[in-house]
N, C-alpha and C positions, 0 to 999 in steps of 0.2 A: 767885521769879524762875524763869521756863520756860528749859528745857531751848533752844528758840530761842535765848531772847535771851542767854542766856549762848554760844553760839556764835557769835551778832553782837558782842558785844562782845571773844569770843577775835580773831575776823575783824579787828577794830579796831585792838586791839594789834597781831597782826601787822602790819596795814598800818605803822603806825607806826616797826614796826623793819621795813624788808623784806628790808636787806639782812644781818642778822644772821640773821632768820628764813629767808631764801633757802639760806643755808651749813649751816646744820644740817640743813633742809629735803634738802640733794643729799647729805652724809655717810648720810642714812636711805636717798635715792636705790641710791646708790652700791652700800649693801651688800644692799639687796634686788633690787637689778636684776643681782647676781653671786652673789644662792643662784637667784631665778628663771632667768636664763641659762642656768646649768649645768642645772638640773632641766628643763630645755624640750631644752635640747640630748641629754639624755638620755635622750628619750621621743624624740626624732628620731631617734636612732643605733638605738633598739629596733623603732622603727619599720621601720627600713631592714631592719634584719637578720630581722627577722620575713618581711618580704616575699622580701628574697634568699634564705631558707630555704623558705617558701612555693612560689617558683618553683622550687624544686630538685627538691621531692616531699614533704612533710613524712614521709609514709607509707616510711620508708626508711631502712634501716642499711648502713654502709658494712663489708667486712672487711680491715682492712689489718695491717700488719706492725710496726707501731706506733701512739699512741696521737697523738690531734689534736696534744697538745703545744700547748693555748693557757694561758696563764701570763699572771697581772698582777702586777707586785710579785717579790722576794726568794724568798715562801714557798712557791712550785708548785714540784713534782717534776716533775722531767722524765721525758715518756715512757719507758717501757722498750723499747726497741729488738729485736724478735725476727729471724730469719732471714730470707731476703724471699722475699715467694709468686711463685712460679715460674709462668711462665707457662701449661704442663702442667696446677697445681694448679689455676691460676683458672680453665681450659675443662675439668678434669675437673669442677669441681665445681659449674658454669654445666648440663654435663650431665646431672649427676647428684641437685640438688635437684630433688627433687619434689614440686611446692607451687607453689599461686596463682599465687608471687611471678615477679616477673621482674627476671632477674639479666642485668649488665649488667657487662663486664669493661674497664677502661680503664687506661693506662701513660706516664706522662712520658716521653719521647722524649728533648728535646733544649728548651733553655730559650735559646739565643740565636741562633738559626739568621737568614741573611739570604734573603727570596724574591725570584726575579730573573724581568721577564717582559721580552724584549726588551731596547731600554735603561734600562728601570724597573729602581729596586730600592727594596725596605724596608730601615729601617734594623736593626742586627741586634739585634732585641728580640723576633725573633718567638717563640713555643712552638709544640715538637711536640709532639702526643699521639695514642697510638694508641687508638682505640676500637675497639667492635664495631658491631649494627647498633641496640643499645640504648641506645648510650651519650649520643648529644643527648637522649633523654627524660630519662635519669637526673640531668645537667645541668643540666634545663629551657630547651635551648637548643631555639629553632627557625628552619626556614630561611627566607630571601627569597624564595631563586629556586632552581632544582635540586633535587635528590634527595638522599635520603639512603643510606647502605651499606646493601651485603643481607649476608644472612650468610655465601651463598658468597665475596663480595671479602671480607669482615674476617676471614677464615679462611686465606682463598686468599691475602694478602697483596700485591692488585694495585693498579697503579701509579697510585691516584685518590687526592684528595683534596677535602676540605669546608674554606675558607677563610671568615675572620671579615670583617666590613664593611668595619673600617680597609685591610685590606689589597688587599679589591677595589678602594676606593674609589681607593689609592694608584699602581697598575698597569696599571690598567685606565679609570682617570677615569669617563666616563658611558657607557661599552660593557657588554657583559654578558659576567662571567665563565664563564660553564660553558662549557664541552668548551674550556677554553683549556691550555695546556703550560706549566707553570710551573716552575722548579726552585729546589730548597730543600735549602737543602746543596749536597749531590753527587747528588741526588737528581731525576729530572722526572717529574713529578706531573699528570695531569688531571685538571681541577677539575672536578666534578659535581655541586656546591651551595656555595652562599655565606651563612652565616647571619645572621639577623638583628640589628641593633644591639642591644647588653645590657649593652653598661662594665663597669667593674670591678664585681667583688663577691667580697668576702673574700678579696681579695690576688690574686683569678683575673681576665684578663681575657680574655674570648672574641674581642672584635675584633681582637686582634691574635697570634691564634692559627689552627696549619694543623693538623687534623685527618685522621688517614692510618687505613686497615685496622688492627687490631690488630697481624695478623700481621708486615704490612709495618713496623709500628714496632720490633717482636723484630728484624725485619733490620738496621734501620738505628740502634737505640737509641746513644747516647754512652755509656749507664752498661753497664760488661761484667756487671753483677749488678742489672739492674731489678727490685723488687719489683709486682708488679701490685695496682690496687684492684679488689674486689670489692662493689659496688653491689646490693642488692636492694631491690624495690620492692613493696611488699605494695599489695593491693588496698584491704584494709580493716584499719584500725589496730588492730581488736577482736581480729584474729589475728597480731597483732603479734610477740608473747612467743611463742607457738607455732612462729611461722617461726623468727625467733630461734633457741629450741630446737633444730628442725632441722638447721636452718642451722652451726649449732655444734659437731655431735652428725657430721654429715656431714663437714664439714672438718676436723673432728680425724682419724678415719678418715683421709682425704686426706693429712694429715700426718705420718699416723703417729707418733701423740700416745696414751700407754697410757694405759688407768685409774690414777687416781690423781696424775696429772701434771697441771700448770696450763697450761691455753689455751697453743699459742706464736704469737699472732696478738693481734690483736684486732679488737672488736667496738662500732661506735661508731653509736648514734641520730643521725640528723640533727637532730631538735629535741634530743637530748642538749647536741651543741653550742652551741645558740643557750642551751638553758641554761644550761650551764657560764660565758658567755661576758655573759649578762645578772647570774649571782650576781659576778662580776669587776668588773660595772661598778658593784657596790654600793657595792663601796671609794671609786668615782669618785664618786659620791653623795654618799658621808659627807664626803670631803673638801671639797664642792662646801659643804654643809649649813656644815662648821665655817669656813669663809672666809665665809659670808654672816653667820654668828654672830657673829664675832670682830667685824666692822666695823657690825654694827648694835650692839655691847657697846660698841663705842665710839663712836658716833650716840647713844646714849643718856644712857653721859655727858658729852657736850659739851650737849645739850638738860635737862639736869638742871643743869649750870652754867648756861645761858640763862635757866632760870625763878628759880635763884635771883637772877642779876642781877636782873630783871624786878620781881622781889618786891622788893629795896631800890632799885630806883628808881622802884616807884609805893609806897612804903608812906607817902605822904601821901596819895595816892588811896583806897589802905585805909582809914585812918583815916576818910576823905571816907563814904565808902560803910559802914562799920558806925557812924558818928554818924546815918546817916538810917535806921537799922535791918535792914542786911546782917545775918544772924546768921556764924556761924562756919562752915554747914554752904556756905550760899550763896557766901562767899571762897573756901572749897574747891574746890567744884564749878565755879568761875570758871576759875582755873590749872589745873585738870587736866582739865579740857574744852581750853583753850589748847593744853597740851602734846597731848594726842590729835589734836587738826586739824594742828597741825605734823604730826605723823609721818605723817596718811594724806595730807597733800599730796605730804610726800618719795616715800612707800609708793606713792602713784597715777603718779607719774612713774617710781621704780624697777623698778616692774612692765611698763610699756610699754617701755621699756630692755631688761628683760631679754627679754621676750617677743621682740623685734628683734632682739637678739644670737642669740636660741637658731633662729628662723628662718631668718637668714641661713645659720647654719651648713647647718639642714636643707635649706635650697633647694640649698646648695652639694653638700652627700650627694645632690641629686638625690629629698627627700624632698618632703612636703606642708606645708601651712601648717597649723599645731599653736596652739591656742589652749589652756593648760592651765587650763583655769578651777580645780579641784581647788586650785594653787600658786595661783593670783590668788585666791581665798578665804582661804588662810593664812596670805597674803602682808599683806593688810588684817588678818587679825585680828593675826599676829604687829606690825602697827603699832599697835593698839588696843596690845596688853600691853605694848613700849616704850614706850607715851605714858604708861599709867598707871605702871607704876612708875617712871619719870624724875619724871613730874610729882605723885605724892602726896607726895616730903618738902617740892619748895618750895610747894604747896600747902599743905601743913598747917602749914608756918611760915608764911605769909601768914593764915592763918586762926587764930593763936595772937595776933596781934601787938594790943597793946594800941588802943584809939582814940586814949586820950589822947597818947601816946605820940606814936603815927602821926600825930597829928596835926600836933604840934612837927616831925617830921621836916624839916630842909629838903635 
């Protein structure tokens, strides 16, 4: 008997039982369309954050006062907290690296500020931040319409600012913001560029963010002890560690940091992060991995109870079929072809499941449509390896069972 017609005759029996076959059939569903889910979902998240780091500058290390502080789980240490770089520090040492890179100084202002134009207002969720005249490159933020700081205003600390989309859009409806008077805080600001739409990314949102000279941020800051970030942007990554080096070697100095003492700053990659943050999401993985386990372990044995029903309620069909010369190898290969076609009908529906779960999310992140074929290969063979082993005990007890015997059965 050919390997067909032993799938036409599985095809058979299922029809026969559809709706016992249908149940087991969505348990196989179930638990492969929620390991494929999370695994799509999680080439969408990596997705995302590759590109929001991509826009930022891959080519780029930050110097701050403390460490990112991203943590999943109980076991991360928490950053260690150093003294905060002073404003002084970060334009001494913007002047003083000498190298390729270009250094780019920026400062959290004020985190709930309301901007009022007229009878407009925003609501009070804006941010303030002070930058220099590098700091939208360093970002990867660009404008719509206006200009951006020169280095005499981010120095000078005069009364302009760079406002994000949401908040032209809100103020001003379909007029054009530049050269308008806006005040923020206690503050009135002329707006000289308006940036372009870019949403959230990594908890940052630029549309609903006002951007001010550095200096003027030092004026106006909420925190009486702002720590500044320090941004460099290397040209080419091959001199990466070199800048670094400098980089490092010079700010100590700056700090006044002896031989022998450790760092009192730090120094953080930007692709650093995205890797910190992709080994993070391994844990999410595994979890992901042992939920689709658990519920296809149990899809397999409710479908190994299924076969062995199947087996005592044709084992006069048995009997029928090794009196006309079925051997033992042929019974076999009968039931465990069965059980395989069960599990890649559940497997071809769980995998379109999950593939639709892990999309929607992405489309929701604002990502692309993701086809993981890699998981949809695994996906079918880890249903090949549930069919066979659910389906080789009640196969090989169907293929022990006597004719005579089988025959009597009623």
């Amino acid at each position: 008997m050919t390997y067909t017609e032993n799938v036409r005759l599985a095809l058979q029996s299922i029809k026969s039982n559809r709706l016992r076959t249908m149940l087991t059939a969505l348990i196989i569903a179930i638990g492969l369309s929620a390991l494929v889910g999370i695994l799509t979902t999680i080439d969408a998240i990596k997705r995302s954050m590759t590109e929001a780091f991509s826009s930022m500058g891959a080519n780029s290390f930050n110097i701050r006062n403390r460490g990112t502080g991203i943590r999943i789980g109980g076991s991360g240490q928490r950053p260690k907290p150093f003294k905060s770089i002073r404003y002084e520090d970060a334009i001494n040492f913007k002047k003083r690296l000498n190298t390729p890179a270009t250094v780019s100084v920026s400062v959290f202002a004020s985190g709930g500020a309301t901007v009022k134009y007229a009878l407009e207002k925003t609501n009070p969720n804006i941010s303030v931040q002070g930058i220099d005249e590098n700091g939208l490159g360093s970002q990867g933020l660009e404008l719509s319409e206006g200009r951006n700081f020169n280095a005499t205003e981010a120095l000078a600390g005069n009364n302009v600012c760079i406002i994000g989309s949401e908040i032209a859009s809100t103020l001003f409806k379909n007029e054009s913001a530049v050269d308008k008077v806006i005040t923020v805080g206690n503050n009135k600001l002329r707006i000289i560029g308006v940036l372009a739409s870019k949403g959230s990314s990594m908890g940052q949102n630029s549309d609903r963010a006002v951007y001010v000279p550095l200096f003027k941020a030092k004026l106006i800051n909420s925190n009486n002890n702002p720590s500044y970030t320090i941004t460099v942007m290397v040209p080419d990554n091959d001199i990466m560690d070199n800048i670094i080096g400098e980089a490092t070697s010079e700010f100590r100095n700056i700090r006044s940091v002896k031989i022998g003492e450790p760092n009192n700053f730090e120094i953080t990659k930007s692709d650093a992060v995205a890797q910190t943050l992709f080994e993070n999401l391994a844990y999410v993985v595994i979890g992901g991995v042992a939920i689709g386990v658990i519920t296809l372990l149990g899809a397999s044995i409710g479908l190994m109870n299924i076969m062995l029903v199947s087996v005592t309620e044709r084992t006069r069909e048995i009997g029928i079929r090794k009196a006309i010369g079925a051997n033992p190898a042929v019974i076999r290969k009968q039931f465990l072809i069965e059980a395989i076609v069960i599990c890649l009908m559940g497997g071809a529906l769980g995998i379109l499941l999950g593939i639709g779960i892990g999309n929607i999310i992405s489309f929701s992140m604002g990502g692309s449509f993701i086809i993981p074929w890699l998981f949809i290969l695994g996906g079918f063979a880890l249903c090949v390896i549930v069919g066979i082993v659910s389906g080789y005990y009640p196969a090989k007890k169907a293929s022990k069972l006597d004719p005579v015997e089988a025959l009597r059965y009623e």
